[in-house]
C-alpha positions as CSV (number, residue, x, y, z in Angstrom):
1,X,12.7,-13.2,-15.0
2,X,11.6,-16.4,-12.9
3,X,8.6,-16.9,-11.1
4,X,8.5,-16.0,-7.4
5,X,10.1,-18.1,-4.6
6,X,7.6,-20.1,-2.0
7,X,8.1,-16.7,0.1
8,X,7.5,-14.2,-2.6
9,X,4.8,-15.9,-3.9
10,X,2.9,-16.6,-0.5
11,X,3.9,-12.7,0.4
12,X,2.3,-11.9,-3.0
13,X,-0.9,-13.9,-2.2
14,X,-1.5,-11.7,1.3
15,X,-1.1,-8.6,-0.8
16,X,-3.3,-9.5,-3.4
17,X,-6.3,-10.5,-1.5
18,X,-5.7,-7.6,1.1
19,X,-8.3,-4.9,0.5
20,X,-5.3,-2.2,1.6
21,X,-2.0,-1.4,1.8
22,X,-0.4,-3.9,4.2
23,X,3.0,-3.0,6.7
24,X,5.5,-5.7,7.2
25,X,3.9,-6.8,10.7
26,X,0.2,-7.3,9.1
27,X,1.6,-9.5,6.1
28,X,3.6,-11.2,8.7
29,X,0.5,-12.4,11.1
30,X,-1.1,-13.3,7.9
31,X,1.6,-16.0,7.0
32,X,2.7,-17.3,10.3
33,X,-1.6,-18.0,11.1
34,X,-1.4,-21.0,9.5
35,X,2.0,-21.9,10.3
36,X,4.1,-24.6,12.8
37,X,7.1,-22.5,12.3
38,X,6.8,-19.3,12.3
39,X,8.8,-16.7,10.2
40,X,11.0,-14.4,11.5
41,X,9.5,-10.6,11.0
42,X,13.6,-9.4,9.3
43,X,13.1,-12.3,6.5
44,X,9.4,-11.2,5.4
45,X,10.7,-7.9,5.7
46,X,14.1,-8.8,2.9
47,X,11.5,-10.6,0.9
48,X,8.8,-7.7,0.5
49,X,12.0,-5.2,0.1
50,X,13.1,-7.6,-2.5
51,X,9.8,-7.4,-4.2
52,X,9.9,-3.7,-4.1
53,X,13.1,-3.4,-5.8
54,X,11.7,-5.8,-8.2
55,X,8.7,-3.3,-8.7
56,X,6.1,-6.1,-7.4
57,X,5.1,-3.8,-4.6
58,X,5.3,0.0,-4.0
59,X,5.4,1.1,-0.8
60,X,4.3,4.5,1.3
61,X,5.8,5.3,4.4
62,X,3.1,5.6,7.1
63,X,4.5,6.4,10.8
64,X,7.6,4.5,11.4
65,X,6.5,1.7,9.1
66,X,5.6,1.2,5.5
67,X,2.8,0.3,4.1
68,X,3.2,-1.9,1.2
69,X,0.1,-3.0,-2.3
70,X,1.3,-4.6,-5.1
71,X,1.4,-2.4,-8.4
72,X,0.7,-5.7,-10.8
73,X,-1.8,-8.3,-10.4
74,X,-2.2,-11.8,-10.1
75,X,-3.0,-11.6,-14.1
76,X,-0.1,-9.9,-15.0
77,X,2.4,-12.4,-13.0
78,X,0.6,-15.1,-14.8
79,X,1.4,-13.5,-18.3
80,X,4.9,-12.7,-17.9
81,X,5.3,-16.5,-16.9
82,X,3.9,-17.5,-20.8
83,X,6.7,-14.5,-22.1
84,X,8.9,-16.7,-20.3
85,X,7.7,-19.9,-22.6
86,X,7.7,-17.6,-25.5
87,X,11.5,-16.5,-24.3
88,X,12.1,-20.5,-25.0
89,X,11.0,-20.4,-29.0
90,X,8.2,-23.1,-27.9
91,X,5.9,-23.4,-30.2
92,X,3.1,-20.8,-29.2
93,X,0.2,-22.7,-31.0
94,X,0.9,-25.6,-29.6
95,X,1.0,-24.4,-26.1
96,X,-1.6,-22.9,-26.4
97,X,-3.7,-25.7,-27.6
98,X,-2.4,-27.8,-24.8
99,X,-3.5,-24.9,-22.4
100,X,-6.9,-24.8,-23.7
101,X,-7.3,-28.8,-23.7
102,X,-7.7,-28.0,-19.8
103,X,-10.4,-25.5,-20.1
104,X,-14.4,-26.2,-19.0
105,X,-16.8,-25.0,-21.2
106,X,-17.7,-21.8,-19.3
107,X,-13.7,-20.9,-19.6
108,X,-13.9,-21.0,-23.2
109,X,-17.0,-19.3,-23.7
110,X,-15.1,-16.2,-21.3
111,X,-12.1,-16.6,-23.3
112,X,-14.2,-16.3,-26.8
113,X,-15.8,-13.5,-25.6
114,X,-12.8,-12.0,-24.6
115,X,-11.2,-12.6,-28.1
116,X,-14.3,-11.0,-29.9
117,X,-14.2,-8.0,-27.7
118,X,-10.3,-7.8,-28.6
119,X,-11.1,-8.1,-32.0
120,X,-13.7,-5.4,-32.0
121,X,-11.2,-2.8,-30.8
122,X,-11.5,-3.3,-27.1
123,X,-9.2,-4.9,-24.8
């Protein structure tokens, strides 16, 4: 698996932050606000119908339309990016190390706790 494309990715942005399931039309106004060219409603319709099939997003058919949430979060994406390092037999230590050069001291103190709590049995 890759990462997403500028589309899927700025698609899977909308969706994330969107309180609801969103149709084609809503994710579509979202995108083109800030844009100088707008995108064509048929292309962010193919993209979120790729993501479907690529069980990003589930979808629900509500009148004519559907309305589409994603069924993994940010989080998740973010992981299965690092499988994709692991995938390469880079050295996981080592990444990691680098990884964790960039973090404040508030990110490490979250990311010991979370590693105690692990430890302890939770997860």
């Amino acid at each position: 698996m890759r990462g997403f494309g500028e589309l899927e990715q700025a698609i899977m942005d909308v969706v994330w932050t969107a309180e609801a399931p969103l149709t084609v039309r809503e994710v579509l106004e979202q995108l083109n606000g800030d844009r100088s060219q707008p995108l064509a409603y048929n292309t962010v319709q193919t993209v979120m119908e790729i993501l479907h099939r690529k069980n990003w997003l589930s979808r629900a058919k509500d009148g004519r339309a559907f309305r589409y949430q994603a069924t993994k979060d940010r989080e998740e994406y973010a992981a299965s990016l690092i499988d994709q390092v692991w995938a390469t037999g880079a050295d996981r230590t080592a990444t990691l190390v680098r990884l964790f050069d960039d973090l404040d001291d508030a990110e490490v103190s979250e990311l010991r706790a979370a590693l105690a709590a692990r430890r302890e049995g939770g997860r």
